[in-house]
C-alpha positions as CSV (number, residue, x, y, z in Angstrom):
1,X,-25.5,1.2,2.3
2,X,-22.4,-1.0,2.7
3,X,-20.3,-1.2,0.4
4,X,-17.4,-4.1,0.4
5,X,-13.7,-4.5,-0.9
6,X,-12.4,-7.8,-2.1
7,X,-9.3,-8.4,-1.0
8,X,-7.8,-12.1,-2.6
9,X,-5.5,-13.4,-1.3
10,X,-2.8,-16.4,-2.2
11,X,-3.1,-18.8,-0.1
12,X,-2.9,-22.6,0.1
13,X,-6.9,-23.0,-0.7
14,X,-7.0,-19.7,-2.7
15,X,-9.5,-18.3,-0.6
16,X,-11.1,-14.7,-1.5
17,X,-12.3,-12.6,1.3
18,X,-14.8,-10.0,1.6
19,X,-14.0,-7.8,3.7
20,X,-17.3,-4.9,5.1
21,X,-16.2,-1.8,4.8
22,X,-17.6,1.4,6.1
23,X,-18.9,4.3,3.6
24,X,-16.2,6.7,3.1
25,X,-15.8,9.3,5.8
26,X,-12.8,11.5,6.4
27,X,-11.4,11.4,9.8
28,X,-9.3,14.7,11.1
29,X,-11.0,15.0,14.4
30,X,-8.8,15.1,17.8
31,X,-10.3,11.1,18.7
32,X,-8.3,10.2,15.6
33,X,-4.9,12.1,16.0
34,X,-5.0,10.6,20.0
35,X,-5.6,7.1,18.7
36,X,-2.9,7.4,15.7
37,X,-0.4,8.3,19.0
38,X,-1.5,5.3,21.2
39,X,-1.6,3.1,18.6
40,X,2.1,3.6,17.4
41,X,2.8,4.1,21.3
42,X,2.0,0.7,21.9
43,X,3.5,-0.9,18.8
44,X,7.0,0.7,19.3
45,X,6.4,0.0,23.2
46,X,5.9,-3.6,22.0
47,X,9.4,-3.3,20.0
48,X,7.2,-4.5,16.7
49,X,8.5,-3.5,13.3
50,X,5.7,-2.0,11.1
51,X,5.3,0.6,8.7
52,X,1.9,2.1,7.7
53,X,0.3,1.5,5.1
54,X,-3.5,2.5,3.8
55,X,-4.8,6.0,3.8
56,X,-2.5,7.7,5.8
57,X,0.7,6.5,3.5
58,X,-1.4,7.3,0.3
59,X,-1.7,11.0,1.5
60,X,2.1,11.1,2.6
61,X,3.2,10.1,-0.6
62,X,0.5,10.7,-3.2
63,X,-2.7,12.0,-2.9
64,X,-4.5,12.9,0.4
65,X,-8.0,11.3,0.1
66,X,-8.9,11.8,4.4
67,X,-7.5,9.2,6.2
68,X,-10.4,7.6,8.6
69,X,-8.4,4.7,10.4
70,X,-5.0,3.3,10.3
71,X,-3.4,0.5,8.7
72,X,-0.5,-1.1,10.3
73,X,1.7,-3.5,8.4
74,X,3.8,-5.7,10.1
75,X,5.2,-9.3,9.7
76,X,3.2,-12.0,9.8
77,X,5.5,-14.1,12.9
78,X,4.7,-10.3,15.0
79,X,1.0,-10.1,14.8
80,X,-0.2,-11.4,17.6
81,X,2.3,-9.4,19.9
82,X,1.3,-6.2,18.4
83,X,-2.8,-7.1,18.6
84,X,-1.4,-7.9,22.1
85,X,0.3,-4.5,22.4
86,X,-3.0,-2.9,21.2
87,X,-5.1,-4.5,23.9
88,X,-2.9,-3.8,26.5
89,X,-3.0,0.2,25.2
90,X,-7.0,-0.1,26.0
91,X,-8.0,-0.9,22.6
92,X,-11.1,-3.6,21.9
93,X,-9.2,-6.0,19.7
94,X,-10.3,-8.8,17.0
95,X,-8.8,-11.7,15.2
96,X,-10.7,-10.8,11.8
97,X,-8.9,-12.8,9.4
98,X,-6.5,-15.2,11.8
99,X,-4.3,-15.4,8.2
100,X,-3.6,-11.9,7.2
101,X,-5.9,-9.4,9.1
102,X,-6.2,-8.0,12.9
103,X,-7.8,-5.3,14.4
104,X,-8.4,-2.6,17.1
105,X,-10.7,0.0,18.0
106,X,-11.0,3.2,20.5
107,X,-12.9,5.7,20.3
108,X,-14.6,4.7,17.3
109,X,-11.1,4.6,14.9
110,X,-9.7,1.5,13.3
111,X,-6.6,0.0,13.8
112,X,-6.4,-2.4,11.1
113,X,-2.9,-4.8,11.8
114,X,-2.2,-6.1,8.2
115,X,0.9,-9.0,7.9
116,X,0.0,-9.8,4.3
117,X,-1.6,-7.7,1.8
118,X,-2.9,-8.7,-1.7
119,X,-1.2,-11.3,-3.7
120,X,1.2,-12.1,-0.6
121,X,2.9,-8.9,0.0
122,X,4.8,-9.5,3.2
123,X,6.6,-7.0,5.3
124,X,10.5,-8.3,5.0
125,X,14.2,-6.2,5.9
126,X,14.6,-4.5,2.3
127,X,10.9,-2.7,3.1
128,X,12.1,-1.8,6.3
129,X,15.5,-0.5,5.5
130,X,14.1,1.7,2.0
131,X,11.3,2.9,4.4
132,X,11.8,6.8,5.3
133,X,9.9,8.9,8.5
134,X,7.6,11.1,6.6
135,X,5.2,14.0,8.8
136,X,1.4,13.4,8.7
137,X,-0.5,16.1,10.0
138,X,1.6,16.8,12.6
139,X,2.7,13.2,13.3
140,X,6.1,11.4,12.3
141,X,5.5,8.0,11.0
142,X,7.5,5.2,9.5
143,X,5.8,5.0,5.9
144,X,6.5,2.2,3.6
145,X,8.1,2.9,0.2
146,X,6.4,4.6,-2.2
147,X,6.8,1.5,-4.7
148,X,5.6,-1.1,-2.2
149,X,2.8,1.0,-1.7
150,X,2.3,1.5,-5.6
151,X,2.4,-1.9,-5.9
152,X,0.0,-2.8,-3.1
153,X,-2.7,-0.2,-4.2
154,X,-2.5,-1.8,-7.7
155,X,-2.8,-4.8,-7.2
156,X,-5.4,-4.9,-4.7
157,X,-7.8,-2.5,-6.6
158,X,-11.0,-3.9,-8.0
159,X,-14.3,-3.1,-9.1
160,X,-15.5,-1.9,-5.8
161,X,-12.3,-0.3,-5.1
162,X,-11.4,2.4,-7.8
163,X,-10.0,4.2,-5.8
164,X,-7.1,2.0,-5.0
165,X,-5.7,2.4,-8.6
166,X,-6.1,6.1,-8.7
167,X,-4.1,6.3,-5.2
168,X,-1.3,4.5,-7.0
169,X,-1.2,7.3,-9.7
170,X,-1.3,9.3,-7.8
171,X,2.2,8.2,-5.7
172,X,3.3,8.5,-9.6
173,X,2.2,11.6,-9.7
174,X,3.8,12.9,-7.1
175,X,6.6,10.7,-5.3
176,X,9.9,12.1,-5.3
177,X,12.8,10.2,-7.4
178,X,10.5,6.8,-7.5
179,X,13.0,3.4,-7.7
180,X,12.0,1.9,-11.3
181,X,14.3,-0.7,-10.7
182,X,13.2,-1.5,-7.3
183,X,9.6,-1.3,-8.6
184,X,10.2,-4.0,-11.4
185,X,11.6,-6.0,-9.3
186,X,8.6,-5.8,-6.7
187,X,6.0,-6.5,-9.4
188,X,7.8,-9.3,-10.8
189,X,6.6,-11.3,-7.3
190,X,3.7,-9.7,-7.1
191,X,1.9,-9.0,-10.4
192,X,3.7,-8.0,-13.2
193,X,1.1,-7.7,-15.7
194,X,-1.0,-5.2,-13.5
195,X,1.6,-3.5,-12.5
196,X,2.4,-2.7,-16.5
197,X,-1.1,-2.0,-17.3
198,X,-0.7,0.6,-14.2
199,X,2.0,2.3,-16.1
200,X,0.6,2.4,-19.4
201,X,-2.1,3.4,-18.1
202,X,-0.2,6.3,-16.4
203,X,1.5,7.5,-19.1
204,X,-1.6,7.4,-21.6
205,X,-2.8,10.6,-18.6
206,X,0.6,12.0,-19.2
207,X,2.4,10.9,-16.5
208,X,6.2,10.7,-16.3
209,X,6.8,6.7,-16.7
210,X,10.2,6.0,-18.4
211,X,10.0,4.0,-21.4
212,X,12.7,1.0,-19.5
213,X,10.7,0.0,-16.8
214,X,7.7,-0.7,-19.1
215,X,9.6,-2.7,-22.0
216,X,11.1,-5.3,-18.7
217,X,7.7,-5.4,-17.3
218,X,6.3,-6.3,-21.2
219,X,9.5,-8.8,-21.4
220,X,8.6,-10.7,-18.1
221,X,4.6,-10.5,-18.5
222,X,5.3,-12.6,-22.0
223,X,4.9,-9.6,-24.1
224,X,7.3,-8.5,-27.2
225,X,8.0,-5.3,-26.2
226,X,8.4,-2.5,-28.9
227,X,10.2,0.4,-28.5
228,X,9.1,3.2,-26.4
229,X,10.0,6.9,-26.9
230,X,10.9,8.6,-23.5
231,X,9.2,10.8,-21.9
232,X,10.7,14.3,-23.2
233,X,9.7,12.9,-27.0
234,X,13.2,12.0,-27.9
235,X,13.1,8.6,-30.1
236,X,14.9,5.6,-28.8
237,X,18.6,5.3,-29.9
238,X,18.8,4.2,-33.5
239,X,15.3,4.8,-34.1
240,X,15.1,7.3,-37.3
């Protein structure tokens, strides 16, 4: 059976996309490790910032749920060089989506080339500058921050994509020394209300969420926001 993920998307006519997708399958085999190499071969070869994204980052920074392809995010104005890049490395490529999605194949592994995510997350300098090498299974790759990624997971997650959400708790769950601030900031362009919802939702499955970032998000989604005890139990100060 096939089962679809709706990815919407901001743009001038508000279109929303449905994008096939395959039944889940982990990928570990040797035809995916060799096409993870060429692929970042050629991009870097190409001289194309990107970061990845998808699967690969979720396991990196959260929860390792078998990567089966990889997602490349780059910007929008460099997509076309590195679908270029990809076809000149041997890979079949495809213009899926000419306004947000490209995409390679060899040896029967993905290469999806995303330069805009849900709700218009684009790659920019601050994502590229906060992004650290991390090792996946043996291979060093440039992963995007775990709040951009938190923030991309949640927002994109729908009905037919669970599992989108529950990667972003998991990059709660286990990112190291997350950027609250940073994160706020983020979800203020991109979705502030589900990216609160996220957190409440996070800390109702005991999950360390500090009280601050929840009462901004409450403030700028229209919300009064009452007063939250942190984490450790310890009341607000001047609460009795």
């Amino acid at each position: 059976m096939t089962a679809y993920t709706p990815f919407e998307m901001q743009t001038d006519d508000t279109a929303s996309m449905i994008i096939p997708e395959q039944e889940y399958q982990p990928r570990g085999d040797e035809n995916f490790h060799q096409t993870l190499d060429e692929a970042i071969a050629a991009t870097r070869d190409a001289h194309v910032p990107f970061l990845i994204i998808g699967g690969i980052a979720s396991a990196v920074m959260g929860r390792d749920r078998g990567a089966r392809d990889v997602d490349l995010f780059v910007r929008p104005e460099d997509a076309r060089r590195a679908l270029e890049a990809l076809g000149c490395a041997g890979f079949e490529t495809k213009v899926a989506f000419p306004h947000w999605l490209y995409k390679g194949f060899k040896r029967d592994v993905l290469v999806d080339v995303i330069f805009r995510s849900s709700k218009d997350v684009l790659l920019d300098d601050e994502m590229l500058r906060r992004a650290k090498e991390r090792e996946f299974r043996g291979h060093i790759l440039p992963i995007a921050p775990p709040e951009d990624l938190l923030i991309m997971k949640a927002v994109a997650a729908d009905e037919d994509t669970p599992r989108y959400w529950y990667d972003a708790l998991g990059i709660i769950a286990h990112a190291d020394g997350l950027d609250w601030d940073y994160l706020v900031r983020r979800g203020k362009q991109h979705g502030v209300r589900r990216i609160l919802s996220l957190l409440i939702y996070a800390q109702s499955n005991d999950l360390v969420v500090p009280a601050a970032p929840i009462a901004e998000l409450m403030m700028l989604g229209g919300y009064e926001a009452a007063p939250q005890p942190e984490p450790n139990g310890a009341r607000p100060e001047g609460e009795p």
